[in-house]
N, C-alpha and C positions, 0 to 999 in steps of 0.2 A: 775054113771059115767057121763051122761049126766048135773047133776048139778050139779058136781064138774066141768066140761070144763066151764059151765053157769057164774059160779063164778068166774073162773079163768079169764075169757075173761071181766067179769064185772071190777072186777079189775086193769088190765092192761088198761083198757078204761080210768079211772079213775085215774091213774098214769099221763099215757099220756097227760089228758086234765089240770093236776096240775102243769106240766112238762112246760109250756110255757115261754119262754123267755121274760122280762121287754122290749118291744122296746119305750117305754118313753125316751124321750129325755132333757133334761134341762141346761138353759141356762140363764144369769143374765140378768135383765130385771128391768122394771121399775111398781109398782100397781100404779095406780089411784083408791081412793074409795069415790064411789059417795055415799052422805048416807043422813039421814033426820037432822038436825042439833040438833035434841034432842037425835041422835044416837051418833055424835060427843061430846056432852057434857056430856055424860053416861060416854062415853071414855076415855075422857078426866078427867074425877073426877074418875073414877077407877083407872088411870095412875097417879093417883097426880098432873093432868096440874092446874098448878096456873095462871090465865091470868093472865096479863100486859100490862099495857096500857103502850101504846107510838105513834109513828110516822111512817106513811107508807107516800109515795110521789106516788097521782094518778097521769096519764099520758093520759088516755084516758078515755072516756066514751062512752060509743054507743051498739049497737045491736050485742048480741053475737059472731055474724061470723067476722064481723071486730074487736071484741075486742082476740078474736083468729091470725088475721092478725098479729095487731099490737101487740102482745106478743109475734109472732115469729121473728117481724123486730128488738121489744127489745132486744130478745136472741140471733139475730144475730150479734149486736154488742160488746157483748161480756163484758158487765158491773156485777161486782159483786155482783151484789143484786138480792134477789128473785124475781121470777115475780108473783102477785097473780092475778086471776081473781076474780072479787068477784060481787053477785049480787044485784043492788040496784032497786029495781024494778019499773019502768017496764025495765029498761036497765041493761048493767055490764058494772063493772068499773075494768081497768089494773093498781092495784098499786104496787108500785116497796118497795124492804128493808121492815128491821126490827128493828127500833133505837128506842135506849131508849132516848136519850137525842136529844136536837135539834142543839147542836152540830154538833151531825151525820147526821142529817138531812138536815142540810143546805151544808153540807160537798157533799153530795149526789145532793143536787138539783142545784148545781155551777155543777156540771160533766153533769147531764143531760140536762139544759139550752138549751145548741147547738142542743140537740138532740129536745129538747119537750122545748120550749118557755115558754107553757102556763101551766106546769108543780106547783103541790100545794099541799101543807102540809094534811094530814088526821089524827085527832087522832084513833086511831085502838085498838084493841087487837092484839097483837104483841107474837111472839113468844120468851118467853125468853132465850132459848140456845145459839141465836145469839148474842154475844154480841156487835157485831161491825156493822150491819147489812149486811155484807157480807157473802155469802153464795154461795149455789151451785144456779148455774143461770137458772134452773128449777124446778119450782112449781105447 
């Protein structure tokens, strides 16, 4: 009798502790993944990412924390092109868009003039799904 209640109470213990409520919460959000660049290109050929070359327009250069700055003063006004941080070592560089032709590209660097003066062309690997270089205005 005493190891039949033993087991019975073993049991019920056991119930109880599977018994817990999910309080996980979730909510839409944004990833960032930081990764080694031979991680990305693994990736990317697993995914069938084909580069393509084209045209990005840098806008800044300088030391990480202000190229941070100035990518949020970019986003603040509210231009349709992606903003990339990208590192050129020993500095980073904030280039804007994804054009394939220079068309687009100069189409883009008449809009940003007023904004960035000293604004210039970069041949890139581009991403090609954009076709117009407009996009969501965070990267």
């Amino acid at each position: 009798m005493r190891h039949l209640f033993f087991i019975i109470l073993l049991l019920s213990a056991c119930e109880i502790s599977l018994a817990q409520r999910d309080t996980l919460t979730t909510s839409a959000g944004d990833v960032t993944i930081l990764a080694d660049s031979s991680i990305i290109k693994l990736e990317r050929g697993m995914r069938k990412f084909k580069e393509v070359k084209g045209y990005r327009v840098q806008i800044y250069l300088g030391p990480l924390e202000e190229v941070k700055a100035e990518r949020n003063k970019y986003l603040s006004l509210g231009l349709p092109y992606s903003a990339y941080m990208k590192q050129i070592v020993p500095e980073h560089a904030l280039q804007i868009g994804d054009f394939a032709t220079r068309m687009e590209l100069d189409k883009c660097l008449a809009e940003l003039e007023e904004f960035y003066p000293k604004a210039f062309a970069v041949i890139d690997v581009i991403e090609s799904q954009k076709s117009n270089g407009a996009s969501k205005p965070s990267r």
